[in-house]
C-alpha positions in Angstrom: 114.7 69.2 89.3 112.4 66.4 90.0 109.5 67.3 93.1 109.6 64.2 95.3 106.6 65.9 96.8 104.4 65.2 93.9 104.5 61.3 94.8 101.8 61.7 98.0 103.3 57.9 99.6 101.7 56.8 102.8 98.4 58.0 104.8 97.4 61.3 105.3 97.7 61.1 109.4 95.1 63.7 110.3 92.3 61.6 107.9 93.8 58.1 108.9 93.4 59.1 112.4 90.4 60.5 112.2 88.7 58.5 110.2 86.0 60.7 108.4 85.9 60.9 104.7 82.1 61.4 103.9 80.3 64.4 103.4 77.7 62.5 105.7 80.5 61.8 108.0 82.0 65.2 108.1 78.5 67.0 108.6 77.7 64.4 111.6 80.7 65.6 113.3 80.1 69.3 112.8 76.9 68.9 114.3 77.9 67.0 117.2 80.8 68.8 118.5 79.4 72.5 117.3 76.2 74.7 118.5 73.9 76.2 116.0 75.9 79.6 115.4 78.8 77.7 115.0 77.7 75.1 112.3 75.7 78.1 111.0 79.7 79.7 110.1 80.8 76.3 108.6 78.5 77.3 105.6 80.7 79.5 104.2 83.4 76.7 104.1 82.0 74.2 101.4 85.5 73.3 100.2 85.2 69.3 100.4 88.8 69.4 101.6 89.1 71.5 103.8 85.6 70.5 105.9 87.2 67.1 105.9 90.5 68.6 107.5 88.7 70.5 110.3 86.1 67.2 110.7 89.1 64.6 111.2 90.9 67.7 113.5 88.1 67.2 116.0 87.7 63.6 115.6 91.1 62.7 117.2 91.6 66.3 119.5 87.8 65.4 120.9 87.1 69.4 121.8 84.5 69.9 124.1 83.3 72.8 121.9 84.0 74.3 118.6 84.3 78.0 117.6 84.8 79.2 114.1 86.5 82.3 113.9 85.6 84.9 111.1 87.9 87.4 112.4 85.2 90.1 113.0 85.1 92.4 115.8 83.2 90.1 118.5 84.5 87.0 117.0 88.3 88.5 118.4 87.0 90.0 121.6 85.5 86.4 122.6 88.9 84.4 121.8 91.0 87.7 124.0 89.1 87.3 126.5 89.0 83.3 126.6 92.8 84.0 126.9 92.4 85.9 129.4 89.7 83.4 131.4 92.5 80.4 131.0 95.2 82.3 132.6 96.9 82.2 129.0 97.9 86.0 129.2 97.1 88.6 131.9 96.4 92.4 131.3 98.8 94.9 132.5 98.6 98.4 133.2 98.5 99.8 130.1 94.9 99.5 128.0 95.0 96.4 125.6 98.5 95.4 126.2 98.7 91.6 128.0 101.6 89.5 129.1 102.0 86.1 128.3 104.6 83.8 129.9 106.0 80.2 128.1 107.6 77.6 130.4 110.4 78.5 131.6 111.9 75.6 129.9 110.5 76.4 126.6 112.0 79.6 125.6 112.5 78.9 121.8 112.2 76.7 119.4 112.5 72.9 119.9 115.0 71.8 117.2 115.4 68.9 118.7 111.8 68.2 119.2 111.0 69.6 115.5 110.8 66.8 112.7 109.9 66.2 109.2 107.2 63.2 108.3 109.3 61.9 105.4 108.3 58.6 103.2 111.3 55.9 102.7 112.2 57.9 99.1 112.8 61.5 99.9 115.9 63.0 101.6 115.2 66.2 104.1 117.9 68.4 104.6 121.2 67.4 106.8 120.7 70.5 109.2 116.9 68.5 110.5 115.5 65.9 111.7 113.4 63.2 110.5 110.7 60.7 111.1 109.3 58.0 109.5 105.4 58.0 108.7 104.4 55.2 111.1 106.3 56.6 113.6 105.1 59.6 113.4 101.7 58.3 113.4 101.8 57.0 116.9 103.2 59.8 118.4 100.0 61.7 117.0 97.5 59.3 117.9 99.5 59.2 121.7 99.4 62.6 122.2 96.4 64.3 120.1 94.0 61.8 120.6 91.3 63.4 122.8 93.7 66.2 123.8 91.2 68.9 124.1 88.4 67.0 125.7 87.8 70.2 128.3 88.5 72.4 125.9 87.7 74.7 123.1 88.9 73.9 119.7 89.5 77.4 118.0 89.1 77.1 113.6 90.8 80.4 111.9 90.9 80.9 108.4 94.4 83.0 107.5 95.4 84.2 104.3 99.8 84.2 104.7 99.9 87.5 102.3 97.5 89.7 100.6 94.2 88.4 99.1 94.7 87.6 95.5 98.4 87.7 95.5 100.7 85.1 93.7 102.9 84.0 96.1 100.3 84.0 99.2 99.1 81.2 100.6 96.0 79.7 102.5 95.9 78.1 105.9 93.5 77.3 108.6 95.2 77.4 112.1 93.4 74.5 114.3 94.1 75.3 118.2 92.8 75.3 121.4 95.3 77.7 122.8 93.6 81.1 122.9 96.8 83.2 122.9 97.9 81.4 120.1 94.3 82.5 118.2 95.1 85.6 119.8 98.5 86.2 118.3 96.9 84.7 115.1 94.4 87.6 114.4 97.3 90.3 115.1 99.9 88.4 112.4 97.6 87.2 109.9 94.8 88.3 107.4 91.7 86.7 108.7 89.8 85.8 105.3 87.2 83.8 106.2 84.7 84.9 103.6 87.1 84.5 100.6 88.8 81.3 101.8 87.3 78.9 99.9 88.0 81.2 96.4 91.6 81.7 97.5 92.0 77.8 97.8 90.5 76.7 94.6 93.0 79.9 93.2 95.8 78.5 94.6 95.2 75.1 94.2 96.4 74.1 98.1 96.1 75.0 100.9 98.2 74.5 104.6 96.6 72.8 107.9 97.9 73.4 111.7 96.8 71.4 114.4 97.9 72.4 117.7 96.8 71.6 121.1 99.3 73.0 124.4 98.3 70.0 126.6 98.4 70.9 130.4 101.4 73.7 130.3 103.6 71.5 132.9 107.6 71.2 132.4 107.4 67.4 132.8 105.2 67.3 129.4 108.3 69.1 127.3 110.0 65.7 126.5 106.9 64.7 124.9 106.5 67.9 123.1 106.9 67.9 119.4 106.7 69.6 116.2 105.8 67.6 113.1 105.8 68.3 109.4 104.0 66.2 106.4 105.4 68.0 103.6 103.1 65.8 101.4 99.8 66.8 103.1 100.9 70.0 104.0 99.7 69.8 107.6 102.3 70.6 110.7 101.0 69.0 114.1 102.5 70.8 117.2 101.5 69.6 120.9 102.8 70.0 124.5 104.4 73.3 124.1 103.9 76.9 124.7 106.6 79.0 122.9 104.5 80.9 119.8 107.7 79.5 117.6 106.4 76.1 118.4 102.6 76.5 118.2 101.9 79.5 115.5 102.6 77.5 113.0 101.3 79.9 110.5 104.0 81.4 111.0 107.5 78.7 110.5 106.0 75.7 110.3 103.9 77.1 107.0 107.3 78.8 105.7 108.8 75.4 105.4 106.0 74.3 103.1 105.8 77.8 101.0 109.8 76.8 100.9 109.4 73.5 100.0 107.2 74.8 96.7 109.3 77.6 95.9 112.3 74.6 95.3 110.4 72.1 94.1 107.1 73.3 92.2 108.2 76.5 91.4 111.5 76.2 91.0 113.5 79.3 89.3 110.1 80.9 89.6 109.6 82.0 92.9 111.3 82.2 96.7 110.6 82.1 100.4 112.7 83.5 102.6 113.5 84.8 106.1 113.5 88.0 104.7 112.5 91.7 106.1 110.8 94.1 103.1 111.4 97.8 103.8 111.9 100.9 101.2 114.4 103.2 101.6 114.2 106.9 100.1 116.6 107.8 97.6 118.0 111.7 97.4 115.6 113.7 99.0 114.9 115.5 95.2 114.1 112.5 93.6 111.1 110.9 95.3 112.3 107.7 94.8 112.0 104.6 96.9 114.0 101.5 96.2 112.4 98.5 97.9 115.1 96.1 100.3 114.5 92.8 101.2 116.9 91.0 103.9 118.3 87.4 105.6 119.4 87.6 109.2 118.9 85.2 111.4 116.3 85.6 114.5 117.8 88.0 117.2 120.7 89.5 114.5 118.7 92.7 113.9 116.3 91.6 111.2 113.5 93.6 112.9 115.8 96.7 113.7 117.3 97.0 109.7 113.3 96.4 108.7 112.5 99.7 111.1 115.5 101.7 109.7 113.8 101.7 106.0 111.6 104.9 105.4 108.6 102.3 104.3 108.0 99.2 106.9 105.9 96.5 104.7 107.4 93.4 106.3 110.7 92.1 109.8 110.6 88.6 109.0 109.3 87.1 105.6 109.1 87.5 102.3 107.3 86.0 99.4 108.8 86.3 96.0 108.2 85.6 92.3 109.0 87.0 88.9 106.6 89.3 87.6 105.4 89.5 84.0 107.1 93.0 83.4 110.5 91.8 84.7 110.4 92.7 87.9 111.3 90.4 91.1 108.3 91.2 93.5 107.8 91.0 97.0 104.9 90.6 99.4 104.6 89.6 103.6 102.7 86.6 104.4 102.2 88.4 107.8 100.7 91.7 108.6 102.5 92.1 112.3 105.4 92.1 114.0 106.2 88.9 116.8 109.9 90.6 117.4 113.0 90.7 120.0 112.3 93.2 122.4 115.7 92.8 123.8 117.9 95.8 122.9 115.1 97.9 121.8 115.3 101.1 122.9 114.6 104.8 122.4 117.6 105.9 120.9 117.8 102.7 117.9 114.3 102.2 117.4 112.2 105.2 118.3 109.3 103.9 116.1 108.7 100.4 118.2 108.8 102.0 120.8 106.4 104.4 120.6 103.9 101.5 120.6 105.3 99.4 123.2 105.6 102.6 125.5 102.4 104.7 124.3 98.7 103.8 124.6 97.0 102.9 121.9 98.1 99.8 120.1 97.1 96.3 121.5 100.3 94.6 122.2 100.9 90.6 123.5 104.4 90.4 125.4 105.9 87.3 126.1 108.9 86.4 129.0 109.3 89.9 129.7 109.5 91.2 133.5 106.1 92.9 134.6 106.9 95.5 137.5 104.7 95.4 140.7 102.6 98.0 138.6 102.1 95.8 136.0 104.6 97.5 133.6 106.7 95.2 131.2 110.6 95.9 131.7 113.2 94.2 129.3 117.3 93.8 129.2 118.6 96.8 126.6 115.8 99.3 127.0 117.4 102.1 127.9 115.1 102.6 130.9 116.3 102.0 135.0 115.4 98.8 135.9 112.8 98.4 138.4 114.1 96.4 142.0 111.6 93.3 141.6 108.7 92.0 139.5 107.5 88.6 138.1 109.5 87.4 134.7 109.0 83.8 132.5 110.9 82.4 135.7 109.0 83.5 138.8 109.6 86.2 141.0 112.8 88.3 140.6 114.7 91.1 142.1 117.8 93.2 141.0 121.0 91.6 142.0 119.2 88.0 141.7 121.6 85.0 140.8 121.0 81.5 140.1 122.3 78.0 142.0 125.9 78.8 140.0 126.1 82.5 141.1 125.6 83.3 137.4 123.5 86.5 137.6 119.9 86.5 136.4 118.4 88.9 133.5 115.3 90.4 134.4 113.8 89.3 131.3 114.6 86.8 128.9 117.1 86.9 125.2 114.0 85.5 123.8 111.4 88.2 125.0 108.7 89.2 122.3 106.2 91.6 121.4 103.3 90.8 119.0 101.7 93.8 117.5 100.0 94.9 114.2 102.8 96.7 111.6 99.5 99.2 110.9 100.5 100.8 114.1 104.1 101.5 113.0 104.8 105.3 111.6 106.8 104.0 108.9 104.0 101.5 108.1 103.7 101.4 104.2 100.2 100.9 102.5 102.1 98.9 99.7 102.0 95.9 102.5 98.5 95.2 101.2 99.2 95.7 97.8 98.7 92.0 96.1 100.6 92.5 93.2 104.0 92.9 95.8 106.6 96.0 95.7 109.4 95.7 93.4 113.0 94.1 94.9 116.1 96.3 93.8 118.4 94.5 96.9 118.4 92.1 98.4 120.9 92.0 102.0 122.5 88.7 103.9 123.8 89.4 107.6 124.5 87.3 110.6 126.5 87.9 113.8 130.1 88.8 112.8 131.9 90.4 115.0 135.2 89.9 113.5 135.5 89.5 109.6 133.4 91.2 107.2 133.1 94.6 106.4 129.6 96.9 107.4 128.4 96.5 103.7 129.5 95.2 100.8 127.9 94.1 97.2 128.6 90.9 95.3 129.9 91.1 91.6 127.7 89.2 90.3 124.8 87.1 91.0 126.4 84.2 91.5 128.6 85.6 93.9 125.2 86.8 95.4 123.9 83.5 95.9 127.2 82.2 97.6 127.0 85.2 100.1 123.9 84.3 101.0 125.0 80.8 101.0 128.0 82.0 103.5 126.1 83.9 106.4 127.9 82.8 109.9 126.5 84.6 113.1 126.4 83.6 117.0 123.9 81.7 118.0 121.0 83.5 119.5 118.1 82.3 122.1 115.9 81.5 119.6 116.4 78.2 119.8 116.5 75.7 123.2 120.1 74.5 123.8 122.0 76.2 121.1 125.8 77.9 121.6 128.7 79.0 119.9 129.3 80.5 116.3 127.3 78.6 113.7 126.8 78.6 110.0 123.5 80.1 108.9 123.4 79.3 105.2 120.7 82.5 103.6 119.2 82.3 107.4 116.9 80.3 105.9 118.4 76.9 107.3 116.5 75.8 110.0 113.2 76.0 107.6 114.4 74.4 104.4 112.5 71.0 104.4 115.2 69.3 101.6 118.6 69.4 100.6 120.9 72.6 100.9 122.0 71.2 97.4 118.6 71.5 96.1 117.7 75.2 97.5 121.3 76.4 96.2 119.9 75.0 92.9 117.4 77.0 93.2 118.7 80.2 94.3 121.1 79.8 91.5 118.3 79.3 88.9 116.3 82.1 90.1 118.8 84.7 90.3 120.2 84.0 87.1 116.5 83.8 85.4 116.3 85.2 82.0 112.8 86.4 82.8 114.4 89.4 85.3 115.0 92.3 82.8 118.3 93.7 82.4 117.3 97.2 83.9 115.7 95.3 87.5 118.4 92.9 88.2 118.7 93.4 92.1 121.8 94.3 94.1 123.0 91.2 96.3 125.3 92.8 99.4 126.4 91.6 102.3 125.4 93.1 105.9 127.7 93.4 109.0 126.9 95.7 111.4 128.5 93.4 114.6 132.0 94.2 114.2 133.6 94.7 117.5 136.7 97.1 118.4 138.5 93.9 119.8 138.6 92.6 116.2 140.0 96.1 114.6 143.2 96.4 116.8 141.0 97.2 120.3 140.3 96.2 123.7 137.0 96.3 124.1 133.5 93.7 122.6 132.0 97.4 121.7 130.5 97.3 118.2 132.5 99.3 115.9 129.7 101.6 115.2 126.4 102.0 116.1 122.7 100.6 115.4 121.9 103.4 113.9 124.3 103.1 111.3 122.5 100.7 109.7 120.7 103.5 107.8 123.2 104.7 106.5 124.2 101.5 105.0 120.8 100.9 103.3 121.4 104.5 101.9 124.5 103.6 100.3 122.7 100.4 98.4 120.0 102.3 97.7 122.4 104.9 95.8 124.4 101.6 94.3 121.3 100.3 92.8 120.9 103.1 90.8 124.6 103.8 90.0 125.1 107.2 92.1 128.0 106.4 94.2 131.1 104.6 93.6 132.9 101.5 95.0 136.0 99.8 95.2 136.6 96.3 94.1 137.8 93.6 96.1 137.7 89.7 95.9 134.7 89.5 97.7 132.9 92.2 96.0 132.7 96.0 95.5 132.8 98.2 99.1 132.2 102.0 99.7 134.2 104.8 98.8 134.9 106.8 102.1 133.4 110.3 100.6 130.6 109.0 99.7 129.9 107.5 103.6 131.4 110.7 104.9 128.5 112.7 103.1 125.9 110.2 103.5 126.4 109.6 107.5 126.2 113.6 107.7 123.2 113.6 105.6 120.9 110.9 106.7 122.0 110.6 110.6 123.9 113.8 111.0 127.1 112.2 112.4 131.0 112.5 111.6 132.0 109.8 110.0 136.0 109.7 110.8 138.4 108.3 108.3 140.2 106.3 110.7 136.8 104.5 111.6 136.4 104.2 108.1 139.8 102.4 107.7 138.7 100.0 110.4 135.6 98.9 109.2 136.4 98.6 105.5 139.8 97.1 105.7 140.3 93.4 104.7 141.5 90.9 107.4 142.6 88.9 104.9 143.4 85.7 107.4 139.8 86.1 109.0 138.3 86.2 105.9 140.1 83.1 104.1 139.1 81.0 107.6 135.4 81.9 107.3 135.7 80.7 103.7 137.8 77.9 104.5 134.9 76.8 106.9 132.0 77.1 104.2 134.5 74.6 101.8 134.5 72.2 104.5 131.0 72.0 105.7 129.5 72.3 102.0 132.0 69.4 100.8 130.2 67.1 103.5 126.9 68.4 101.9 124.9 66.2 98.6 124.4 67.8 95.4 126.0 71.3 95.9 126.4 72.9 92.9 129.6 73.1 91.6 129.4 76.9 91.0 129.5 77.8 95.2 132.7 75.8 95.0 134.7 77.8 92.2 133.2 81.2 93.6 134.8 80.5 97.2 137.8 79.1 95.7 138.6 82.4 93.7 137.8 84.7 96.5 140.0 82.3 98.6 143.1 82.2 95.5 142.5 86.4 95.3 142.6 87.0 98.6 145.8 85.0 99.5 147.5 87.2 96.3 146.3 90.5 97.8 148.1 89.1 100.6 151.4 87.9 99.4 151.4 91.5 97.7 149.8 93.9 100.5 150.0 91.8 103.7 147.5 90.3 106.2 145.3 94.0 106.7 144.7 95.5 103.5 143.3 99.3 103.5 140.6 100.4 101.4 143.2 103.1 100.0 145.7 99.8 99.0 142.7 99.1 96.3 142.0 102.7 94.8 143.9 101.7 91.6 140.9 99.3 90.9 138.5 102.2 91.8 135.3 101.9 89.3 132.6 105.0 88.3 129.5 103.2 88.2 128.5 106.2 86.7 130.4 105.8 83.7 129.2 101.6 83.9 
């Protein structure tokens, strides 16, 4: 695969903008926008590069002053309580814990406000959007220039992973949003003092330049998100929403994506993956490392919290070690998660923190009570009557101009906190040499077709399952509705073509390099299935979050051939005793046959649509490997045989003639 990225065509904006290429130049600058203690910190950055970044960052945003932030102790007090000072987040009743509000208009991520900078020879991937250089220029220079004139440009220095790791990388976040340099230091390593050695180990490094303009609703048009895949450098302006100004956090994904496909291809991966180890049988001392796709709000962070060893709820950076091994490490050291749902009962850990002093916490579009306590839809907890949410004042009962009732906080709420202050928190997070992948888990939002678990044949059928998520939509993004495709919920960050990151999920999985003995497990995750789609009345999940763990049990005991499974066309699923004895062991719960039956039985007709739908929408794609086309049409042509033989709802007991013993291999 050739790397269009490695032809750098057109200007770098930030330096054509700017203007300032010298060392003379660059130190001029520094001198006339920063104090003495301030310039006196920029002597520990002497990469050439990345001065001239920062220099040409100021040049067009025109700060009125300049702090460097080390990430030491007074260096994150100053930026909390600048935060604070704008009216950026209040404090609430509990010690450390603030509340931060977006527009009300900006309650996710702006797709359609979100583009790539692309040059006249590169393709970006049919599920974005695109701009052209020159284009993309103006808008910069219409809506950067002099941006931050009254106010203080904040320079952090982030490591996205452990120090010295292989697949982290380096970035310097450029804002003048304080809750955004706020939420910074809680999700990232600050390394300041090592950033120049990282760079020159790495060989690159990643640039964000964000100013949030004035915070008014009539500025969201305006707003945008831009990516230069060449230069590495995302430019973000006129919005609030963390998932539109941390760019750290997505808009760096899509780069580490872009050089997993095309520099590293077959090599290494970036995903929207949770990492979490689970405990095998409570003789063995074992724990088999999980990582997992689900698209934002479909219970990435909940299956992350179910593990017995947290390390990472969102993303993962992966590569093949030298000992065969697929390792694993989090470019982020905290948690910005849906608080929606979260509760006592399904995750007792989180909210410890978010209910316990102790922990400094940042919530976002939450309701804050009258006492200044943050209240949230699905917490378990009585409501209180009124309080102040991301839409003004509220009060129980409250409806809007179409009689539609009001929730008294939003789908989208968030809490940012440190994952050092979970109880599950694993000390392998800082480890740079990763923990070692044995599964690997795609879910989405199905409420209707797939079983709770199941495990691909192969890994080719792995890749294709991943290829295959579908899930509801979900809040995190402005505008969007309706049951979508979510191809390894990775989409909406892949800078090129599907066709090119299938290639490259097929290359990497099939790798040589991965020994024979640390091959991973590829399954599939459902845990939305509704009663209404297994012969009920009601939209009640077949199940409960908490079964989840039980699930991750079962793969664990897959991965290391302890239990057995049943084949089907998609893949292998669980033997009922083996559930029945793992539900009782690891969540002490009956686990009925007849809900077993349910879950695990094959809707055939549901299941050929879904597949039915991936042939259609991958046919209108470029360059997909033939491969995901033969895999779907054999589950398809097996499926449609059961079915002629069986009928339309095939048991798990109608398969126990193709029973295997992993045991025996």
């Amino acid at each position: 695969m050739v790397s269009m990225l490695e032809k750098k065509a057109g200007l770098d904006i930030a330096q054509g903008l700017g203007n300032i290429k010298t060392l003379k130049e660059i130190d001029a600058i520094f001198k006339s926008s920063m104090d003495k203690e301030q310039y006196s910190r920029m002597e520990c950055i002497t990469h050439i590069d990345v001065r001239c970044k920062i220099a040409n960052a100021i040049a067009i945003c025109s700060p009125e002053s300049v702090f460097i932030n080390r990430g030491f102790k007074e260096d994150k007090e100053f930026i909390r309580a600048l935060a604070l000072k704008k009216g950026e987040e209040s404090p609430l009743a509990m010690q450390n814990h603030t509340i931060h509000f977006d527009l009300c208009q900006e309650q996710g991520r702006i797709v359609d406000r979100t583009f790539y900078i692309v040059d006249d020879f590169e393709d970006v991937s049919s599920l974005a959007k695109r701009m052209d250089r020159i284009t993309a220029l103006k808008e910069v220079k219409e809506n950067l220039s002099q941006i931050m004139q009254d106010k203080v440009m904040i320079v952090g220095f982030y490591m996205r992973g452990p120090v010295g790791a292989k697949g982290a990388n380096p970035a310097i976040e450029i804002t003048s949003s304080a809750y955004v340099a706020h939420s910074a230091e809680i999700l990232y390593r600050n390394c300041y003092l090592s950033f120049n050695d990282e760079v020159i180990r790495q060989g690159h490094f990643f640039t964000n330049i964000h100013s949030e303009g004035l915070n008014r609703p009539e500025d969201l048009p305006n707003a945008r998100v831009l990516m230069d895949r060449h230069y590495k450098t995302t430019y973000s302006f006129k919005c609030t929403y963390a998932g539109n100004t941390l760019l750290l956090k997505k808009g760096n994904h899509r780069f580490a994506v872009d050089m997993a496909v095309y520099d590293k291809c077959g090599q290494e991966l970036a995903e929207h993956m949770f990492i979490t180890g689970i405990n095998g049988p409570d003789a063995s001392n074992r724990v088999t490392w999980c990582v997992g796709a689900a698209p934002s709000g479909c219970g990435k962070t909940t299956t992350a919290m179910a593990g017995n060893h947290f390390v990472g709820d969102d993303l993962a950076q992966m590569w093949i070690a030298d000992d065969g091994s697929i390792r694993a490490i989090n470019p982020e050291c905290g948690i910005f998660g849906i608080v929606e749902d979260v509760n006592w009962e399904g995750d007792p850990m989180l909210m410890e923190n978010l209910r316990k002093p102790g922990v400094e916490v940042i919530w976002s579009n939450v309701l804050v009570d009258d006492k200044l306590v943050p209240h949230w839809v699905g917490n378990g907890e009585e409501p209180p009557e009124n309080g102040s949410n991301f839409q003004g004042r509220w009060c129980k009962g409250m409806v809007d101009p179409n009689g539609k009732p009001v929730p008294m906080s939003h789908p989208n709420s968030r809490c940012t906190i440190s994952s050092s202050a979970l109880a599950n928190y694993s000390l392998e997070a800082e480890n740079p040499n990763g923990v070692e992948v044995r599964i690997f888990t795609y879910s989405g939002r199905d409420s209707d077709t797939m079983p709770p678990v199941w495990v691909a044949k192969n890994s080719d059928q792995g890749v294709v399952l991943g290829a295959c998520i579908v899930s509801a939509a979900t809040a995190t993004e402005v505008g969007a509705s309706g049951v979508k495709r979510a191809p390894w919920a990775n989409a909406p960050f892949i800078p090129g073509s599907l066709g090119d990151y299938m290639a490259a999920q097929f290359k990497f999985f099939s790798n040589p390099k991965i020994a024979s003995n640390k091959r991973p497990v590829m399954a599939g995750l459902n845990y939305f299935l509704t009663h209404k789609a297994r012969g009920g009345d009601s939209n009640k999940l077949l199940g409960e979050k908490k079964d989840v763990k039980v699930w991750l049990a079962w793969l664990e005991r897959y991965a290391h051939n302890e239990v057995k499974a049943i084949e089907t066309p998609i893949g292998y699923i669980p033997v009922y005793d083996d559930l029945k004895l793992l539900f009782s062991q690891i969540i002490c719960k009956e686990y009925p046959l007849e809900l077993y039956q349910k879950q695990f039985s094959l809707y055939v007709d549901n299941i050929v649509n879904r597949l039915a739908l991936q042939i259609e929408a991958y046919s209108k794609e470029k360059s997909i490997p033939k491969k995901l086309f033969d895999i779907l049409d054999q589950e398809k042509s097996e499926l449609l045989e059961l079915k002629r033989r069986l009928g339309a709802i095939i048991l798990p007991s109608d398969l126990k003639i193709k029973l295997k013993n992993l045991l025996g291999g």
